[in-house]
C-alpha positions in Angstrom: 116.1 79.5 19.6 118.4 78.6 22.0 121.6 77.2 21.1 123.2 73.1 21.5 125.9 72.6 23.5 127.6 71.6 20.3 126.9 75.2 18.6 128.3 76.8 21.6 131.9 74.9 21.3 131.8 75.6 17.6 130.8 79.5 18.2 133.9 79.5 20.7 136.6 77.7 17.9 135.2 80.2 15.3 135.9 82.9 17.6 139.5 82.0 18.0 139.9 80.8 14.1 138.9 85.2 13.7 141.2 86.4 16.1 143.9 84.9 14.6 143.0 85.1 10.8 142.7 81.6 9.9 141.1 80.8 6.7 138.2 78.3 7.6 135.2 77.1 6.0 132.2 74.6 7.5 132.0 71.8 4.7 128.5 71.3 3.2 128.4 67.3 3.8 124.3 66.7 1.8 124.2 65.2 -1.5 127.6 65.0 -2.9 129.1 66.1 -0.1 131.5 63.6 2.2 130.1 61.9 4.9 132.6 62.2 8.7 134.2 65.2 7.3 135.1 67.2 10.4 133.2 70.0 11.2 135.4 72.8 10.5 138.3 72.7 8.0 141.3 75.5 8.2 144.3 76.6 7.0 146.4 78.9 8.2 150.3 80.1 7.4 150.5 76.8 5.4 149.0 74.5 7.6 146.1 72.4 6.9 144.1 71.1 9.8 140.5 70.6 10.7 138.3 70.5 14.1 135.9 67.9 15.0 133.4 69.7 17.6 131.9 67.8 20.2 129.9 68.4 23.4 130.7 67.0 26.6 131.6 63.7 26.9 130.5 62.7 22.8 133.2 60.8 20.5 133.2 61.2 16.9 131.4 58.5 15.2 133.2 55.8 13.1 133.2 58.2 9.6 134.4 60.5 11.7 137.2 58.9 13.3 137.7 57.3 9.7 138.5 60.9 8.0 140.0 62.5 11.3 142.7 60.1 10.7 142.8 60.0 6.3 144.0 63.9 7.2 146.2 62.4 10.1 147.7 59.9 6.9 148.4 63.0 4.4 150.2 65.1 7.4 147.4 67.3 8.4 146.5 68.0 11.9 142.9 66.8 13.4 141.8 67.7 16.3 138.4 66.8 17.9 137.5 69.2 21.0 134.9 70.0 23.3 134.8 72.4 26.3 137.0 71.1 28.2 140.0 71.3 25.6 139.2 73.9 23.3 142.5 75.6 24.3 143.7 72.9 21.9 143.0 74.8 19.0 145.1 78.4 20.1 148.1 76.2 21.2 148.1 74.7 17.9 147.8 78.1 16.0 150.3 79.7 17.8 152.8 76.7 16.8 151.9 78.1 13.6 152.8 81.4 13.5 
């Protein structure tokens, strides 16, 4: 099965999130999960912050936006890339070392 567009900019933030040891989990979001919880939350030296993945030119919906910034509010970082910005992530790791 081949993979979305999508799956590949999440395989490439994972990939970074390893190399640098970041704790990180994908939250479950069914049943009494949260709905426009970003894809992937993380900590890391401290730090929480969480990744919205998104494929080419696609926003995050309204939940998403909605929880990107309730994490923005309690002085998390949230960050929404794609391909074109996954470098995004790294910078912001290496500000937390």
């Amino acid at each position: 099965m081949a993979s979305t567009p999508e799956k590949k900019v999440k395989d490439r933030v994972v990939k970074l999130l390893k190399q640098y040891g970041v704790y990180y989990f994908f939250p479950a979001t069914y049943g009494m999960g949260r709905s426009g919880v970003p894809d992937i939350v993380c900590c890391f030296n401290g730090n929480f912050f969480a990744v919205e993945c998104k494929a080419g030119n696609n926003k995050p919906t309204a939940l998403q936006e909605r929880e990107l910034g309730l994490i923005r509010e309690a002085k998390g970082t949230a960050l929404v890339v794609n391909e074109d910005n996954i470098d995004h992530v790294r910078i912001l790791i290496e500000e937390m070392i």
